[in-house]
GUMINU-504808 format. One record per residue (C-alpha): residue number from 1; x, y, z. Coordinates in nm, 2 decimals, m for minus. Layout:
! residues N
+-----+--------+--------+--------+
| num |     c1 |     c2 |     c3 |
+-----+--------+--------+--------+
| NUM |      X |      Y |      Z |
...
+-----+--------+--------+--------+
//
This chain:
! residues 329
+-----+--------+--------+--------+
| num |     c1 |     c2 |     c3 |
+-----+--------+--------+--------+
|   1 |   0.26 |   0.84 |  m2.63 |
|   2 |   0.21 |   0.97 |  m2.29 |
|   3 |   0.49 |   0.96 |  m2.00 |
|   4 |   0.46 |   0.92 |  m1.65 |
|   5 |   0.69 |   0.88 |  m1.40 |
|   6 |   0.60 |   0.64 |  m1.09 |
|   7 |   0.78 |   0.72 |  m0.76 |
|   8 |   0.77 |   0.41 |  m0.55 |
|   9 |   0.85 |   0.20 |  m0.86 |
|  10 |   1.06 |   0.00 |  m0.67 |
|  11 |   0.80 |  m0.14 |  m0.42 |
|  12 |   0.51 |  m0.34 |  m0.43 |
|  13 |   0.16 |  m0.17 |  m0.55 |
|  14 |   0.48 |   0.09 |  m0.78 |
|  15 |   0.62 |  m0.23 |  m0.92 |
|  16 |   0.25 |  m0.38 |  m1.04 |
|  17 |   0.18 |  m0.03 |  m1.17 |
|  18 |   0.46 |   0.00 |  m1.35 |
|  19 |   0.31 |  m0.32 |  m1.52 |
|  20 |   0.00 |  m0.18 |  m1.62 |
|  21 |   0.09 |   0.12 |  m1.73 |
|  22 |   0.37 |  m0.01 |  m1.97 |
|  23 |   0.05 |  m0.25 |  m2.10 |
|  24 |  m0.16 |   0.02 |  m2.17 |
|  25 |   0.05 |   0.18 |  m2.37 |
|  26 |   0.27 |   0.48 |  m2.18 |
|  27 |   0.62 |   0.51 |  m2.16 |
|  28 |   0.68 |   0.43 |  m1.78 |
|  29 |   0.98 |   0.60 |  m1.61 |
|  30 |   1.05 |   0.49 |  m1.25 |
|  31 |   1.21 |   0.62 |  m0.99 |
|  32 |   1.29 |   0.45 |  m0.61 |
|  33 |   1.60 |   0.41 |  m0.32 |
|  34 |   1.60 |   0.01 |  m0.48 |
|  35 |   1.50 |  m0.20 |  m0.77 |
|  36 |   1.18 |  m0.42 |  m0.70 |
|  37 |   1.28 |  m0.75 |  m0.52 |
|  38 |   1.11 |  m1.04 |  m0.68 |
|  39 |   1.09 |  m0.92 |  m1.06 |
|  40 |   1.25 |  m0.69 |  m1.28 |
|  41 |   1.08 |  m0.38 |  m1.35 |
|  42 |   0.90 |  m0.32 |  m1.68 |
|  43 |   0.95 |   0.07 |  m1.67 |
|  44 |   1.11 |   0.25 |  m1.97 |
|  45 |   1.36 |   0.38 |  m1.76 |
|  46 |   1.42 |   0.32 |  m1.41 |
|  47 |   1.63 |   0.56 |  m1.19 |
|  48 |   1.77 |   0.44 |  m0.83 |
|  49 |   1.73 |   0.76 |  m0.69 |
|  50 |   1.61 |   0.96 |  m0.33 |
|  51 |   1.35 |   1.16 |  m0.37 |
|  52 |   1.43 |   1.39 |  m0.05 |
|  53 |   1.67 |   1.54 |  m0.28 |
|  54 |   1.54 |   1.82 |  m0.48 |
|  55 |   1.78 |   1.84 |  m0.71 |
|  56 |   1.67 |   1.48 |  m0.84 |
|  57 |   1.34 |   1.53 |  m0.86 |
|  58 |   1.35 |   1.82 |  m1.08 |
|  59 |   1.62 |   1.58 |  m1.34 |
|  60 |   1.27 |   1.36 |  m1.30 |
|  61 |   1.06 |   1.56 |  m1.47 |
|  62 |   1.28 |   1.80 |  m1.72 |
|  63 |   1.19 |   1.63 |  m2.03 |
|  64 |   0.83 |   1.63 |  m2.02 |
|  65 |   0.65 |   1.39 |  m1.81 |
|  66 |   0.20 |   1.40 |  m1.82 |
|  67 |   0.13 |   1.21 |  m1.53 |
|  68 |   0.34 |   1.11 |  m1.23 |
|  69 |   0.19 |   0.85 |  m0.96 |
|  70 |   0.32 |   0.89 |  m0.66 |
|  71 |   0.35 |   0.60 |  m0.39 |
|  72 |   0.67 |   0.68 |  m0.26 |
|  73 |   0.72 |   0.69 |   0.17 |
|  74 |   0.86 |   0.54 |   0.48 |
|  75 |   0.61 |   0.33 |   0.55 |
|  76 |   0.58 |  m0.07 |   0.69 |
|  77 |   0.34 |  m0.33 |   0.87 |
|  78 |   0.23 |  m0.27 |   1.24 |
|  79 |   0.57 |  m0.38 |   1.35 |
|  80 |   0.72 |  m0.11 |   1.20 |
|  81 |   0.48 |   0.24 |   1.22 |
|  82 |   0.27 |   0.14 |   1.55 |
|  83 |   0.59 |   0.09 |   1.78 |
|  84 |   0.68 |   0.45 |   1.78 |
|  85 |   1.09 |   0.40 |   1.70 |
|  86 |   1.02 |   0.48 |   1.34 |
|  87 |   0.81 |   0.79 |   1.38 |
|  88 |   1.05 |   1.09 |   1.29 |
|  89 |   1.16 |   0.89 |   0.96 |
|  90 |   0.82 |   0.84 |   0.87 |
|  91 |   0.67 |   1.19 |   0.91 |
|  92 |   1.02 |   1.36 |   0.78 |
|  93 |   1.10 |   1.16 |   0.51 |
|  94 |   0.78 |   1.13 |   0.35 |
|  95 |   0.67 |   1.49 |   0.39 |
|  96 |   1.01 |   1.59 |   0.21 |
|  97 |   0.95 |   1.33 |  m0.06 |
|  98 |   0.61 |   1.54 |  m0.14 |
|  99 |   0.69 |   1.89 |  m0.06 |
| 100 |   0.99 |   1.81 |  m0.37 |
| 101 |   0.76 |   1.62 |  m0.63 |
| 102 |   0.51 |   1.89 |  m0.60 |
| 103 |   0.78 |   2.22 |  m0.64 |
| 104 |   0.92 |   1.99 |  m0.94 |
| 105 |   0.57 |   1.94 |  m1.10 |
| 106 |   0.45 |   2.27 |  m1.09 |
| 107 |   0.82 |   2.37 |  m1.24 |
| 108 |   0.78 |   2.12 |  m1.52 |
| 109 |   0.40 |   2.14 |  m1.60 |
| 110 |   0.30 |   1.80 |  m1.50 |
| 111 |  m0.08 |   1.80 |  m1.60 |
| 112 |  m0.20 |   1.52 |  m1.32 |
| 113 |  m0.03 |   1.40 |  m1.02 |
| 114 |  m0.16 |   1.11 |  m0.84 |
| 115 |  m0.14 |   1.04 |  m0.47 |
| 116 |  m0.15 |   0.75 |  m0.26 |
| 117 |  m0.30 |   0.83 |   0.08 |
| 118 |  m0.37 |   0.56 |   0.31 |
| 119 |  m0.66 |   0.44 |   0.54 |
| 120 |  m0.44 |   0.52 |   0.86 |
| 121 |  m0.59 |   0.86 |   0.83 |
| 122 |  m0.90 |   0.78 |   0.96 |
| 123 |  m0.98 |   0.92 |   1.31 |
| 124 |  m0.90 |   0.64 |   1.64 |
| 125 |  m1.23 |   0.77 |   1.81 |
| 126 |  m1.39 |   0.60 |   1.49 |
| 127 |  m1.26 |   0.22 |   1.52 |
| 128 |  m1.26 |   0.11 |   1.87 |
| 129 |  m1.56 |  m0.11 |   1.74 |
| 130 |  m1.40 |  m0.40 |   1.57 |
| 131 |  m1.74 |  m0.47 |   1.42 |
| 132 |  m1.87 |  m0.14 |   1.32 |
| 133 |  m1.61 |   0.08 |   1.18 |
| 134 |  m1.63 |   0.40 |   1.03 |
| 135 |  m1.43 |   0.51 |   0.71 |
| 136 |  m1.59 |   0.70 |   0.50 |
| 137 |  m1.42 |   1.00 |   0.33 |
| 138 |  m1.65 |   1.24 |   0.50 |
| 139 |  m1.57 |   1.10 |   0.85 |
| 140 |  m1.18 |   1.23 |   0.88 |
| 141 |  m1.24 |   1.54 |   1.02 |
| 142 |  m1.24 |   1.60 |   1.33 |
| 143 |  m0.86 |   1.43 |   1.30 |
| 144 |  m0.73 |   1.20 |   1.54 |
| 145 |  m0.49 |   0.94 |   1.36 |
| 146 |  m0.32 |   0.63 |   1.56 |
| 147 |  m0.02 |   0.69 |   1.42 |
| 148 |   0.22 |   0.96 |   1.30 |
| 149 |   0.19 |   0.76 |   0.94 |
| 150 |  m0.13 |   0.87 |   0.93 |
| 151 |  m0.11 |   1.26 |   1.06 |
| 152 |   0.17 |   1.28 |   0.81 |
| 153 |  m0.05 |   1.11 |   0.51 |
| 154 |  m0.34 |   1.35 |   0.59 |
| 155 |  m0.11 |   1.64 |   0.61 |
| 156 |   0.01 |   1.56 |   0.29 |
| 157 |  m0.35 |   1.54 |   0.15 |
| 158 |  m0.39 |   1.89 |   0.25 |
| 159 |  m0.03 |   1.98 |   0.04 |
| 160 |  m0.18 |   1.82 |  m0.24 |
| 161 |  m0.49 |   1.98 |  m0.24 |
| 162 |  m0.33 |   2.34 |  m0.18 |
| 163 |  m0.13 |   2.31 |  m0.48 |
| 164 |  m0.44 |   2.19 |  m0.66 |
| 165 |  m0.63 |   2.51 |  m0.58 |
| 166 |  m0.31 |   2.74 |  m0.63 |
| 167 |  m0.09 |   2.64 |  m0.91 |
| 168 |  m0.44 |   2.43 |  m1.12 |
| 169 |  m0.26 |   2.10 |  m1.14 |
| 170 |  m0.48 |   1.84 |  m1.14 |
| 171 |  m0.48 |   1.61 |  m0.82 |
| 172 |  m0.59 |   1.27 |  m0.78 |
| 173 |  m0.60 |   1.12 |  m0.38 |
| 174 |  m0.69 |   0.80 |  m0.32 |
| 175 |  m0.67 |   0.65 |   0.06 |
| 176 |  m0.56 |   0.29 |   0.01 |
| 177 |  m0.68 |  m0.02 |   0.29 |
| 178 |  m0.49 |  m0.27 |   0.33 |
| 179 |  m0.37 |  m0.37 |  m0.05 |
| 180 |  m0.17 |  m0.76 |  m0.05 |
| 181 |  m0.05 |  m1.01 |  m0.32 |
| 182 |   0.22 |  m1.17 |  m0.48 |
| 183 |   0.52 |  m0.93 |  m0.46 |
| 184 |   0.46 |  m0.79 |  m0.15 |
| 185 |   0.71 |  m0.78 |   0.12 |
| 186 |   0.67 |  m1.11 |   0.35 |
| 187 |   0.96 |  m1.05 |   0.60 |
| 188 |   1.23 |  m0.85 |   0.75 |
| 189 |   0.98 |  m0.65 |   0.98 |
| 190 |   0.80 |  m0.44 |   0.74 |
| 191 |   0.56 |  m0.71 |   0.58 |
| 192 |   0.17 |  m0.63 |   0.61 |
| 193 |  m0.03 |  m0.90 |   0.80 |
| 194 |  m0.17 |  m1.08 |   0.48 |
| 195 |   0.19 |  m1.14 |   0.38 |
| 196 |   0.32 |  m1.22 |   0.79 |
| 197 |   0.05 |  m1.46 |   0.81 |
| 198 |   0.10 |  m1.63 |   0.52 |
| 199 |   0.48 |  m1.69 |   0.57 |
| 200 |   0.39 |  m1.82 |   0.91 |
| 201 |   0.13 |  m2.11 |   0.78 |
| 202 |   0.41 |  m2.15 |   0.48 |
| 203 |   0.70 |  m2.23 |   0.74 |
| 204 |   0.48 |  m2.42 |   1.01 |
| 205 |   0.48 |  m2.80 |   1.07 |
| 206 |   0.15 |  m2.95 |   1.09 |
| 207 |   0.04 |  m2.92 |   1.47 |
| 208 |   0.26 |  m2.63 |   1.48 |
| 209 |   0.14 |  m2.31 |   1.63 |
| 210 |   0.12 |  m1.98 |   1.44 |
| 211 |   0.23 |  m1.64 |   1.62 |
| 212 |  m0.10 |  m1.35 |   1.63 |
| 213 |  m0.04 |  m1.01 |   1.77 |
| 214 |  m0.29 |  m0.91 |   2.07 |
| 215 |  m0.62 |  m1.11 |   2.04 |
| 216 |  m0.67 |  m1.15 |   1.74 |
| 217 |  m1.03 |  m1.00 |   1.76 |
| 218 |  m0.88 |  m0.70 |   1.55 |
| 219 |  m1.06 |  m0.63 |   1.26 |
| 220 |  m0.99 |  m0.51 |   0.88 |
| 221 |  m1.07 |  m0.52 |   0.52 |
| 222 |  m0.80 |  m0.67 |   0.25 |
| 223 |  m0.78 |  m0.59 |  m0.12 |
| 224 |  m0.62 |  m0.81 |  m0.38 |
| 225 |  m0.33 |  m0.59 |  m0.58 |
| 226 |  m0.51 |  m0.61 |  m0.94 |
| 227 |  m0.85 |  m0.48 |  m0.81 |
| 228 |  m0.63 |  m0.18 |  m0.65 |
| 229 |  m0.40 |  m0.07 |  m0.99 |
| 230 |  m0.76 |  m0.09 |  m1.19 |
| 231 |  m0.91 |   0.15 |  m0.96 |
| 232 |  m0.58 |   0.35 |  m0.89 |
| 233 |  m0.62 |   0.39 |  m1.30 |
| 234 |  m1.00 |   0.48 |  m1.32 |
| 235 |  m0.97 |   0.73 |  m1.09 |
| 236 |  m0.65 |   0.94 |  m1.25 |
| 237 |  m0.90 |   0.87 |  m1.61 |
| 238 |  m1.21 |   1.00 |  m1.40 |
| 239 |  m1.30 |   1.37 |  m1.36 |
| 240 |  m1.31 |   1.30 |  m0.96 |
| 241 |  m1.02 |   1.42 |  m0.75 |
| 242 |  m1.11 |   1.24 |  m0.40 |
| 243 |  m1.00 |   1.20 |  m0.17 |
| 244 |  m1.15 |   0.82 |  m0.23 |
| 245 |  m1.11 |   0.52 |  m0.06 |
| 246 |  m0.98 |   0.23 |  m0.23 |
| 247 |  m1.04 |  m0.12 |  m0.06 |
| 248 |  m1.27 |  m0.38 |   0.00 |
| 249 |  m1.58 |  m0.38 |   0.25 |
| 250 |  m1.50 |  m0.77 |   0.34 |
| 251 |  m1.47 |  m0.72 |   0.74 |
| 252 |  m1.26 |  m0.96 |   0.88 |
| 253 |  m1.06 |  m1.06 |   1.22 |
| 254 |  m0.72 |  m1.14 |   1.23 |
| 255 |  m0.80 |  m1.45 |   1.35 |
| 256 |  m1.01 |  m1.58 |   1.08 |
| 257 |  m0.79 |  m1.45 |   0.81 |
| 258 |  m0.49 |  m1.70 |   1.02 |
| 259 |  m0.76 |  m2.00 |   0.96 |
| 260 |  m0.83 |  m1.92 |   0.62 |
| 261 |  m0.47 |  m1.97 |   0.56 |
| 262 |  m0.46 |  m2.25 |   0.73 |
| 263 |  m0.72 |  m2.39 |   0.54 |
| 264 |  m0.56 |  m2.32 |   0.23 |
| 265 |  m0.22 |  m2.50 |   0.36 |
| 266 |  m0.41 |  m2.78 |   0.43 |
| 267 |  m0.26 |  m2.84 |   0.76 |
| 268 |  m0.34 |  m2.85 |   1.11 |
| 269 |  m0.24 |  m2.55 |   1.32 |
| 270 |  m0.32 |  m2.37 |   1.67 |
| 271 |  m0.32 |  m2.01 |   1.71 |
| 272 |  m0.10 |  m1.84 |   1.98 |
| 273 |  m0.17 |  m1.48 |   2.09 |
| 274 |   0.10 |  m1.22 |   2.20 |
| 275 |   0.21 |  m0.92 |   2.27 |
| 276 |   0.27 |  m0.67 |   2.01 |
| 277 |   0.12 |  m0.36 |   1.80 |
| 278 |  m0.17 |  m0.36 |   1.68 |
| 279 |  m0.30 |  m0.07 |   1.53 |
| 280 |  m0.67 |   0.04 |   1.57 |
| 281 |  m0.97 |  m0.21 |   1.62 |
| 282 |  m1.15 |  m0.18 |   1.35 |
| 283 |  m1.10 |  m0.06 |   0.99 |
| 284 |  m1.28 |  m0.15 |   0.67 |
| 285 |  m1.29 |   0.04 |   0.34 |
| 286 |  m1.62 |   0.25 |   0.26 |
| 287 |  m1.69 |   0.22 |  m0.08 |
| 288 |  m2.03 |   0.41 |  m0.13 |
| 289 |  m1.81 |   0.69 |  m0.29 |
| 290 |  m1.61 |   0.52 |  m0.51 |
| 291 |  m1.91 |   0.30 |  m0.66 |
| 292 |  m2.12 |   0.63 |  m0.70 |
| 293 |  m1.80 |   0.81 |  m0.86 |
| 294 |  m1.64 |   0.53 |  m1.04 |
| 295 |  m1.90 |   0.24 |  m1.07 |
| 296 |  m1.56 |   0.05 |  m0.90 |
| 297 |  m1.60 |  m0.27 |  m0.68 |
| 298 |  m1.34 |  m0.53 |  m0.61 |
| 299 |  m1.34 |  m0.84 |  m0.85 |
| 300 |  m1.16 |  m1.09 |  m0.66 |
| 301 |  m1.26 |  m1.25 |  m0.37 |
| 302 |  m1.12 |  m1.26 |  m0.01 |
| 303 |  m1.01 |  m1.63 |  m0.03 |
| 304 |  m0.90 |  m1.59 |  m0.40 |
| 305 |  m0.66 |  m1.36 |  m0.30 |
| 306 |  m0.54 |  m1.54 |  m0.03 |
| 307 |  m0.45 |  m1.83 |  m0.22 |
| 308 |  m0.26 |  m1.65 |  m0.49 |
| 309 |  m0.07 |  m1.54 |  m0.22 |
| 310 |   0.04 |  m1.80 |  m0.03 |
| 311 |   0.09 |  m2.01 |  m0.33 |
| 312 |   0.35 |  m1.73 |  m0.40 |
| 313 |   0.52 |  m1.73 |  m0.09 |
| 314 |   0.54 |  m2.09 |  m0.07 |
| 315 |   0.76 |  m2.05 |  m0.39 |
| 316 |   0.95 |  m1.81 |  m0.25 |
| 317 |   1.01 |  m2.01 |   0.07 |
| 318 |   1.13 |  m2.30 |  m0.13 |
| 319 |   1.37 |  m2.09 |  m0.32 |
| 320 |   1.49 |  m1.97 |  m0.01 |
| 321 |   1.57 |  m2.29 |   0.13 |
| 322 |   1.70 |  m2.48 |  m0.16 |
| 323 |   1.98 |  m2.17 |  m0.18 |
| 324 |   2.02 |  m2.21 |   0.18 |
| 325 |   2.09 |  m2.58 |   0.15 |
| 326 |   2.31 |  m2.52 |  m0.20 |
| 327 |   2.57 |  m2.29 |   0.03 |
| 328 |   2.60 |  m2.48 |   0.31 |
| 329 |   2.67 |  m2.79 |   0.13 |
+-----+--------+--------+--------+
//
């Protein structure tokens, strides 16, 4: 039986991996600052743990481990990584969390590591078009992120690939867009926009109006969580090291993903525009590479997606109130 340990266990796409991995037959240990919030993990083993401390990571990994996955960072919606308040966090605490797991693995003779990169690398210069975005792998270079998320997440590609060439452990690098579903954060300020939205349409009153940041004239691509785990598991199975992207090529505005929600809510809603971050203009998920490499395309649809979702958080909303209403009575 082969072991992996998933860092990030504790959060969304680590919890749904967890999942999958303990159904396909390894024995899962986990490792994250909490347990995941909506569901008990699966794993084997999971350790509450920070992974900026080296002596932990090693005590990871000292009893043979084949594969880590590794999803772990300080990361969050737009309202958390575009304001600018969270940036030394974000760069420090996720650069330490790799420069450990990667000392450790090469220690402990971890055959594959896998890495979760992230769209955000992609260059500004090449999404100020909300309708013609440019993301494919090739087009990172020369760098110019929006964010330090994403100078710290290409940095951290580099690390990875170093190692690769100098120590021969096998490196997988996959640059994630936009992944939602049930499970995912949908409050407390560092919920994604599939998940902010749909908690919006959940708690509005029909003929209410529904917050959007900027214009809504934003654009980007949304993958549904099971379509992302079975290409986060091709890939580590492939003999392709990436970096790849990992997303859907569905362009849409923020604006019509707030009316496709409120189409699936059924009610009737106005949309209100303010202030607040908003990230680039465009971004949508090239998937030439990953189709040629892979022969991987998203399964679910758009709208299917959606409507798992907000079915979920409208379940979650309920249970919410009905333990509101149990205390104060």
């Amino acid at each position: 039986m082969n072991r992996v340990l998933v860092c990030g266990a504790g959060g969304f796409i680590g919890s749904h991996l967890v999942t999958f991995l303990k159904n396909e037959g390894y024995y899962v240990r986990g490792v994250d600052l909490k347990y995941p919030e909506f569901s008990e993990s699966t794993a084997d083993e999971f350790i509450i743990g920070d992974l900026r401390d080296p002596v932990l990571v090693a005590s990871l990994l000292e009893d043979h481990i084949d594969e880590v996955y590794q999803l772990a960072a300080d990361m969050g919606g737009a309202g958390y990584l575009f304001t600018g308040d969270n940036d030394a966090d974000v760069m420090h605490n996720s650069a330490m969390i790799n420069l450990n797991l990667l000392h450790a693995s090469v220690k402990a003779g971890v055959k594959t590591i896998f890495y979760s990169s992230s769209a955000c690398i992609y260059p500004e210069y090449n999404q100020l078009d909300p309708n013609n975005p440019n993301c494919a792998e090739d087009s990172a270079y020369p760098a110019e992120p929006d964010s330090e998320y994403g100078w710290e997440k290409l940095f951290s590609e580099r690390l990875y690939a170093s190692f690769m060439r100098n120590h021969g452990i096998d490196v997988k690098v996959a640059r994630f867009h936009n992944v939602f579903g049930p499970e995912g954060t949908y409050d407390g300020g560092k919920e994604k926009v599939p998940a902010a939205l749909a908690r919006k349409v959940v708690q509005a009153k029909n003929l209410d109006e529904i917050e959007v940041w900027g214009d809504g004239e934003q654009t980007r691509s949304f993958l549904y969580i099971d379509d992302c785990i079975d290409a986060i598991y091709k890939l580590v199975k492939s003999d392709f090291n990436g970096p790849v992207n990992i997303g859907s090529e569905f362009l849409i505005s923020i604006n019509d993903l707030a009316k496709l929600y409120i189409n699936i809510s059924g009610k009737s809603l106005k949309i209100k525009h303010i202030e607040g971050p908003q990230g680039v203009r465009g971004r949508t998920s090239d998937n030439k590479l990953i189709f040629e490499k892979l022969s991987w395309e998203p399964q679910l649809t758009l709208e299917e997606g959606l409507t798992k979702t907000y079915n979920w958080i409208v379940e979650q909303v309920n249970v919410n109130q009905n333990e509101s209403l149990l205390v104060s009575s």
